[in-house]
N, C-alpha and C positions, 0 to 999 in steps of 0.2 A: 381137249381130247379125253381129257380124267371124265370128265361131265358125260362125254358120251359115251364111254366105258370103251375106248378104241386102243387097247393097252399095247398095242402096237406103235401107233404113233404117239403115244405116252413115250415110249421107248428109245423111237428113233428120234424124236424131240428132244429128250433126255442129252442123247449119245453128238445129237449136231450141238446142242449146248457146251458138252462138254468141249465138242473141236475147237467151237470159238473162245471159250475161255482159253485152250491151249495158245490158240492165235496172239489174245490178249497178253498173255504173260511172255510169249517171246519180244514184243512189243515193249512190254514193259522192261523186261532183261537188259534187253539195247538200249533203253533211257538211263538204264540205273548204270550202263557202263558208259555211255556215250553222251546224256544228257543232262546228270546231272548234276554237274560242276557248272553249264552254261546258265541253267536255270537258276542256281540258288544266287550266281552272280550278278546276276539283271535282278533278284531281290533285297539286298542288303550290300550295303559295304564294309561293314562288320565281320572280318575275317574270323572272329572265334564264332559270330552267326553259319558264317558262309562254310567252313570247316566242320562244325556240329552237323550241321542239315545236311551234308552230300556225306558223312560218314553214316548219316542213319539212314537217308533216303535210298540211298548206295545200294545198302546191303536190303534193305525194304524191298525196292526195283528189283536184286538181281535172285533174291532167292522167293519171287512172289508166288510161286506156285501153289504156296500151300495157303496164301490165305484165299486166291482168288479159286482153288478147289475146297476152301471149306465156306467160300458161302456162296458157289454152286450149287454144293450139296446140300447146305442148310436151305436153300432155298425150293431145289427138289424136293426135300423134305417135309418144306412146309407146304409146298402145294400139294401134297399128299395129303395134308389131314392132320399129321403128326408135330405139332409147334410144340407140347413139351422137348419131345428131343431137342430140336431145333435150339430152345431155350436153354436145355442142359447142354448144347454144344459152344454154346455161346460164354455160359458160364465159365465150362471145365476149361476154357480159353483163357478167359479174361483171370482164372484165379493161377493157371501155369502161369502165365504172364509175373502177375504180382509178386508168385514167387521166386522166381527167378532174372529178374528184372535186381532186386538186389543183391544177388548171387554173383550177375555178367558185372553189374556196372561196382557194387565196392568190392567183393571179393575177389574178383579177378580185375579188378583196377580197369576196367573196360569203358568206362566211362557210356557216351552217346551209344557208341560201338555197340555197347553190353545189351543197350536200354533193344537197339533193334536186333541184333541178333536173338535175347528173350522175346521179341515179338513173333519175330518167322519160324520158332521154334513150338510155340503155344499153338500160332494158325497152322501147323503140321501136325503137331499132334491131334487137336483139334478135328482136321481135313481128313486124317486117316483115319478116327473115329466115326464122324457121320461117314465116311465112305462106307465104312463096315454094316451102317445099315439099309445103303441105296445096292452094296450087289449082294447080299446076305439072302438065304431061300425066304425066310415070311418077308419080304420088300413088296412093296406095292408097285416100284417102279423099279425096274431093274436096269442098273449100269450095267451093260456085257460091251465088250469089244468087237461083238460081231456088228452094234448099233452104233457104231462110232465113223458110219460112213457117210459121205459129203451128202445132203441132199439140198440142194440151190433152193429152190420152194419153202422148205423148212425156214433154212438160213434166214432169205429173205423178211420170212414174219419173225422172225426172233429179234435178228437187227429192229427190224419197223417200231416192233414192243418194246425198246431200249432206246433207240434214239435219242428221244426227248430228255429220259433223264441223262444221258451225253452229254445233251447239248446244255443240258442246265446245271451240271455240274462244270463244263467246260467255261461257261459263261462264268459262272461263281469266282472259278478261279482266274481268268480274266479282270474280274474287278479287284480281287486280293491283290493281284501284280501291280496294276494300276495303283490303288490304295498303300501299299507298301512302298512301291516308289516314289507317289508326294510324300508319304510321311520321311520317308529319306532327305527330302529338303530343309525339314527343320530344323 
């Protein structure tokens, strides 16, 4: 749609993307409350494993909003044209992270806790950063609320253009489970 200069369905593309990541993170919400103590258990029987990973996946799962909105947006961003930002949003991420990362986990004795709560904390600030240049006046593609309406057709291609990497990350993880559980028998 960028190519054909149709900056309308640029827009509503945009707007049904964002419905689905929203889709996506309630999804994930309910894993982080309701999935992931079964998951890390079919992993390890290593309770200080199994204890570490549902206290950071936990809080990862239940507050994922901001990372799976900031690499919506980095991603809108980059199909725009614009991958320095993209890059700088990347960055100002990964260096809030580092900062604070030993802030959560020695000075507030947060331990795992610390490491992921400094993570959902960096991909929000982050998230609200690129937002600021996806609904801002000089935006090439504008997030408005008014485009944040169902449209099935859109959806459809959107899903169809993601599948695959789905399915091959789904797979990935599949064989890690698999892989972690032989190695459990030795």
């Amino acid at each position: 749609s960028l190519g054909e200069r149709n900056q309308e369905a640029v827009n509503r593309t945009a707007g049904n993307g964002m419905l689905l990541m929203f889709v996506v993170t309630v999804a994930f919400m309910l894993f982080g409350f309701l999935g992931v103590r079964p998951y890390f258990e079919i992993q390890s029987t290593v309770a200080a494993t199994v204890e570490g990973g549902i206290d950071y996946a936990s809080i990862c799962c239940i507050f994922a909003l901001g990372s799976f909105l900031q690499i919506l947006c980095e991603r809108l961003l980059q199909a725009t044209g614009r991958t320095v930002l993209t890059m700088a949003t990347q960055a100002a991420g990964a260096i809030i992270n580092i900062i604070l990362d030993p802030v959560f986990i020695f000075l507030f004795d947060m331990g795992v806790a610390g490491a992921a709560l400094a993570t959902v904390i960096s991909q929000a600030v982050s998230a609200l950063w690129v937002l600021r240049f996806l609904t801002g006046k000089t935006a090439i593609l504008k997030l408005r609320r008014d485009r944040l309406k169902v449209a099935f057709a859109r959806l459809k291609r959107i899903v169809s253009l993601g599948v695959t990497g789905f399915v091959m990350s789904g797979t990935s993880c599949l064989v890690q489970i698999a892989c972690n559980n032989q190695l459990q028998a030795f």
